[in-house]
Legacy VTK file of the C-alpha trace (Angstrom):
# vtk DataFile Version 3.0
C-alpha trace
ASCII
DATASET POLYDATA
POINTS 252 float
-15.356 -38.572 -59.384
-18.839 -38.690 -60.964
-21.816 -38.851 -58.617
-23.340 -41.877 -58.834
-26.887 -41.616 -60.853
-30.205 -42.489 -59.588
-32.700 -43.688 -61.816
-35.817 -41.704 -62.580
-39.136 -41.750 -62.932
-41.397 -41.195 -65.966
-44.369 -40.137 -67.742
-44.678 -40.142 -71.056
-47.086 -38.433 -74.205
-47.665 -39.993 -77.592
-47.084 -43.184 -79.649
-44.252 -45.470 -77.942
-43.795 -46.535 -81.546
-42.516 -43.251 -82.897
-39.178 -43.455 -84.302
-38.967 -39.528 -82.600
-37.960 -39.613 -79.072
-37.951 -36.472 -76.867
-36.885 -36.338 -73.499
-38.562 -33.532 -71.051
-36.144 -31.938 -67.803
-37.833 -29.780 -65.440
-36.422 -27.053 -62.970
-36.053 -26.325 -59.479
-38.851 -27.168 -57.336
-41.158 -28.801 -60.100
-41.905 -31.572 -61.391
-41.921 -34.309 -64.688
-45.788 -33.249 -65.128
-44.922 -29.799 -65.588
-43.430 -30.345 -69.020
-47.242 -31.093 -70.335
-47.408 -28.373 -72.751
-43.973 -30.120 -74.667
-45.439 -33.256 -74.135
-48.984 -32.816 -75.795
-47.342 -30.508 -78.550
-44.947 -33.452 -79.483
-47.479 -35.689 -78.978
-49.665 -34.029 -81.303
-46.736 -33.324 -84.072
-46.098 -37.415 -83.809
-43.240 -37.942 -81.688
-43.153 -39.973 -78.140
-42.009 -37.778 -75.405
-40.906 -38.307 -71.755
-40.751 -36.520 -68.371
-38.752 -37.494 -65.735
-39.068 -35.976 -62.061
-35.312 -34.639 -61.181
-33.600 -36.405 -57.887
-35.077 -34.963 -54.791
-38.429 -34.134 -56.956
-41.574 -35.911 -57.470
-41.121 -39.407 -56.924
-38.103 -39.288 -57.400
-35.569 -41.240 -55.135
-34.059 -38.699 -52.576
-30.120 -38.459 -52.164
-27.759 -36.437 -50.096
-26.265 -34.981 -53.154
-27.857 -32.211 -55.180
-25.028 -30.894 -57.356
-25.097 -29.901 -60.983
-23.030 -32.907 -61.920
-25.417 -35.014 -59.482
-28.513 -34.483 -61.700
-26.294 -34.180 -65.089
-25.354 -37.726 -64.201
-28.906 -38.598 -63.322
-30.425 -37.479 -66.850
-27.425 -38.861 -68.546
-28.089 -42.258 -67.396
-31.959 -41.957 -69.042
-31.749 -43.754 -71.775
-35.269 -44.045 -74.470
-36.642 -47.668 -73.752
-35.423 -49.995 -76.445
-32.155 -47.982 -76.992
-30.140 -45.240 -78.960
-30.035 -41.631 -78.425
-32.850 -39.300 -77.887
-33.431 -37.380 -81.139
-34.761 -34.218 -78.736
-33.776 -33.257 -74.670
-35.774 -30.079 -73.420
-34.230 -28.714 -70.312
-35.805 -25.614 -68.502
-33.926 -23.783 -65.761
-32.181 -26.491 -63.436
-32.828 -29.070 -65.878
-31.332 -27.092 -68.701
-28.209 -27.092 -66.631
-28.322 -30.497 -66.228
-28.783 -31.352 -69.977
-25.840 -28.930 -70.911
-23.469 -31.260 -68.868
-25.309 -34.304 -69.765
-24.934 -33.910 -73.967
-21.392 -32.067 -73.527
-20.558 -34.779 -71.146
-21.982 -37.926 -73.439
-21.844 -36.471 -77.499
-24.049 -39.410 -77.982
-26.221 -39.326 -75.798
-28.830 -36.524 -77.390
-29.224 -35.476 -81.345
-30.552 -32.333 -80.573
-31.158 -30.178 -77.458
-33.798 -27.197 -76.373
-32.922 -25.639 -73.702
-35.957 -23.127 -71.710
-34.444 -19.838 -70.055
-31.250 -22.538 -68.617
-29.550 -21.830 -65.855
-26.274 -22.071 -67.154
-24.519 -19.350 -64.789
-26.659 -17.796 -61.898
-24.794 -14.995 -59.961
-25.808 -13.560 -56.797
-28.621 -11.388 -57.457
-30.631 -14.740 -59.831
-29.219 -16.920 -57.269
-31.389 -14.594 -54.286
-34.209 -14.191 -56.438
-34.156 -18.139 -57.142
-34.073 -18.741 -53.477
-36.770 -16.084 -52.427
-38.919 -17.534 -55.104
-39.095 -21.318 -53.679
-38.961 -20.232 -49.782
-42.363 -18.427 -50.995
-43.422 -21.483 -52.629
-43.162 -23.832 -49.576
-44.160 -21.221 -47.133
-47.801 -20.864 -48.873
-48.418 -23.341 -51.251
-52.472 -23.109 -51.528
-53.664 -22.698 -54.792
-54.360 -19.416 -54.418
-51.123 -18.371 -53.935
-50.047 -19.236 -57.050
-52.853 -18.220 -59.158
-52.103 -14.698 -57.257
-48.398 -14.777 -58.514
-49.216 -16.040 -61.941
-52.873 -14.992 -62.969
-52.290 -15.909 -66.599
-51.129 -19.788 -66.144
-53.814 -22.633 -66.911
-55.539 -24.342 -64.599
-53.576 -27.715 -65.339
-50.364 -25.644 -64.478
-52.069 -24.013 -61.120
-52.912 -27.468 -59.887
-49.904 -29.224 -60.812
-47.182 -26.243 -59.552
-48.961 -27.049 -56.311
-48.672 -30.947 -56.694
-45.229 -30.520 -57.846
-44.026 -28.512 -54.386
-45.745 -30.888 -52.296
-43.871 -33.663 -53.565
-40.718 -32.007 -54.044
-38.310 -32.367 -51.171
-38.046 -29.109 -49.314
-34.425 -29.933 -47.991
-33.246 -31.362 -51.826
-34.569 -27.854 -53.129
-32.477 -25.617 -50.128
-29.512 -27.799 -50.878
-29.919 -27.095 -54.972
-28.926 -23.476 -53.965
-26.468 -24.585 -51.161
-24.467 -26.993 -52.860
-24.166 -24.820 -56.118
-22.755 -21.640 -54.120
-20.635 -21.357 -58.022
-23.647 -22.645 -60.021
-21.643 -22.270 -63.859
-21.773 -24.825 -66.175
-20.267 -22.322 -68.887
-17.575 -24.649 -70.137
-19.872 -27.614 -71.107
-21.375 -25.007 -73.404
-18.696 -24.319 -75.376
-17.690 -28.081 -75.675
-21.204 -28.900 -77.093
-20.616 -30.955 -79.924
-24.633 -31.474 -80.428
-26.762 -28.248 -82.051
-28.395 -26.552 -79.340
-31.004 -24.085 -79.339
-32.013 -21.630 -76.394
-35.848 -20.576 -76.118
-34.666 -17.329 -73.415
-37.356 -15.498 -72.020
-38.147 -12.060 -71.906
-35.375 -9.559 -70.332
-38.105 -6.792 -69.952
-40.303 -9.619 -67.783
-37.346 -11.783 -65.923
-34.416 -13.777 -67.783
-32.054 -15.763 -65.877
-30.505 -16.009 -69.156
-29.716 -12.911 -71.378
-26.998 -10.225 -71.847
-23.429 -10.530 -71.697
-24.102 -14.574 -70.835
-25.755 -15.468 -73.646
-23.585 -13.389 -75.793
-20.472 -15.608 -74.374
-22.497 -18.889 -75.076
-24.096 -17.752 -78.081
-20.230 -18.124 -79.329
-20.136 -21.475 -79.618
-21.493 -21.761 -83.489
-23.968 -25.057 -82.744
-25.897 -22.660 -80.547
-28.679 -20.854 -81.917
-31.379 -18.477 -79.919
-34.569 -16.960 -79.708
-36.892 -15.018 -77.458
-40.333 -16.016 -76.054
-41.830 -12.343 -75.968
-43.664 -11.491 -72.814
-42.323 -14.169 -71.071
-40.871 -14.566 -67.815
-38.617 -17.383 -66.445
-41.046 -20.195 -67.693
-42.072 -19.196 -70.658
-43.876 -22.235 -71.382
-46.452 -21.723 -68.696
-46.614 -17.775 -69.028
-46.644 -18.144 -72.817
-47.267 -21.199 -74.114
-48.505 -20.552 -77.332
-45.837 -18.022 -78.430
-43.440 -20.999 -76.739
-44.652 -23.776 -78.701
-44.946 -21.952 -82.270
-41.266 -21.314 -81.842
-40.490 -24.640 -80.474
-41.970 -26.193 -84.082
-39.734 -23.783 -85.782
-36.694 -24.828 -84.530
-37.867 -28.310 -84.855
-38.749 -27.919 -88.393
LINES 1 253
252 0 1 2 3 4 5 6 7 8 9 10 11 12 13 14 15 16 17 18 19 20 21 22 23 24 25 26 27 28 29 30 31 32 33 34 35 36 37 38 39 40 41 42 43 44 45 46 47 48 49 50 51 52 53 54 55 56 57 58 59 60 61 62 63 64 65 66 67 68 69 70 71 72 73 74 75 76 77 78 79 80 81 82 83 84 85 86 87 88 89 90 91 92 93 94 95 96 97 98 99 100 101 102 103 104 105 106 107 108 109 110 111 112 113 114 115 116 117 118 119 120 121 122 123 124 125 126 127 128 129 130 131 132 133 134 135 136 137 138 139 140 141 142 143 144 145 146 147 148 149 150 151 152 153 154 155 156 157 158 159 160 161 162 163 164 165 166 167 168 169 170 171 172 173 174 175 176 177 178 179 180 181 182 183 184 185 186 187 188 189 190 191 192 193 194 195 196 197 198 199 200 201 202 203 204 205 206 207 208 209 210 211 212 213 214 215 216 217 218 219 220 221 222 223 224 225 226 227 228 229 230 231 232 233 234 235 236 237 238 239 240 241 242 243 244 245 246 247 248 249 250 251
C-alpha cells in the first residue's frame, strides 16, 4: 500500500516564467532553504527552481510515518505549478533516496535527476555515523557548534543549518533512522528509466556513497557520476564552487 502523501511546502529562486523547472530535496535533519546554493545557481543560469521542506521538516506537516516510500510519495506528489514534469529534481542524502523512488516509481514525473552523495543503501556503520551526527545536532545546536564542526561553510549555511534543526522535528528525524532499520532503495536504481547523474563526495573526506555501491548502481547505463573533490557528505556546503561548476556540466 502506498503511504498516503502530504503536501509540501515551498520556496522558490528565479523567473516563474522559465520554461526550466528544477525541483530542490534536502536530507535528514535540514531543510528546503538549505538547497540555496542550487537555487541561486539556477536562478542565475535562467531556470525557476523550488525547495520543498521534507515531511517532519521545516514547516512541513508532521506524520507518524517516516519511511522511504513515505517521503518518495511525498515528493512524487509535487508537481511544478501550472503542470508537466520537472525538467531537473536534485536530491541530497535522504532526499536523494526519496527522488530515486519517486522518478523510478513515476517515469514521468522528472526529465532529468541530480542526485548529491544519495543515500541509496546505508549499512550499519553510515547508518551509526548518520545517527551520531543528528543526536549531536539537537543536543547543541548554537551556532557555534556548527561553525566548530564545519569552519569552511558560509555564513548563510551556519545560520540556516541552525534554523533548519530547530524546525525540524526531533522525533520525525529519530524515526528516519528507526523506521528504515533496511534503508536500500537499490532496486529503484536499476529500474530508472530517466538519466541520472550522481555528484558523490569525496571517499578520502566521508561518502555515504562510493565503492562497491556505486559500482552496482553505476550499472544501470542512464547513470552517470562524478566526484566533488574535497568534499564531504554535503558537498554543496563544504564545496560549493567545485559543486556547482560540475553541476553546469552535467547540465550542459
Amino acid at each position: 500500500m502506498t503511504p498516503a502523501p502530504v503536501s509540501l511546502p515551498r520556496i522558490h529562486w528565479g523567473d516563474p516564467s522559465s520554461d526550466r523547472r528544477a525541483l530542490l530535496v534536502h536530507g535528514l535533519g535540514s531543510s528546503g532553504a538549505l538547497m540555496w546554493r542550487f537555487g541561486v545557481a539556477l536562478a542565475d543560469a535562467g531556470w525557476h527552481a523550488t525547495a520543498v521542506d521534507l515531511r517532519g521538516h521545516g514547516d512541513a506537516p508532521r506524520a507518524l510515518d517516516y519511511s522511504i516510500p513515505a517521503y518518495a510519495a511525498d515528493v512524487a506528489a509535487t508537481w511544478p505549478e501550472g503542470g508537466g514534469a520537472w525538467d531537473l529534481v536534485i536530491g541530497h542524502s535522504l532526499g536523494g533516496a526519496a527522488t530515486t523512488v519517486a522518478a523510478a516509481d513515476h517515469p514521468d514525473w522528472a526529465r532529468q535527476v541530480v542526485l548529491i552523495d544519495p543515500a541509496i543503501f546505508v549499512d550499519d556503520r553510515d547508518a551509526g555515523i548518520v545517527r551520531r551526527s543528528q543526536e549531536r545536532a539537537f543536543a547543541d545546536n548554537r551556532i557555534e557548534a556548527v561553525r566548530d564542526e564545519h569552519p569552511h561553510w558560509h555564513p548563510q549555511d551556519l545560520e540556516l543549518k541552525v534554523a533548519g534543526v530547530a524546525r525540524a522535528s526531533r522525533w520525525a528525524v529519530e524515526q528516519t533512522s528507526a523506521q528504515n532499520r533496511t534503508w536500500d532503495v537499490r532496486e529503484a536504481a536499476v529500474r530508472l528509466q530517466v538519466p541520472m547523474h550522481i555528484l558523490g563526495a569525496d571517499p578520502e573526506v566521508y561518502s555515504i556513497f562510493a565503492g562497491a555501491l556505486a559500482e552496482e548502481v553505476l550499472g544501470n547505463p542512464r547513470i552517470s557520476m562524478s566526484i566533488v573533490p574535497g568534499a564531504g557528505h554535503s558537498p554543496h556546503r563544504d564545496e560549493p564552487e567545485q559543486t556547482m561548476r560540475l553541476l553546469s556540466e552535467v547540465l550542459s
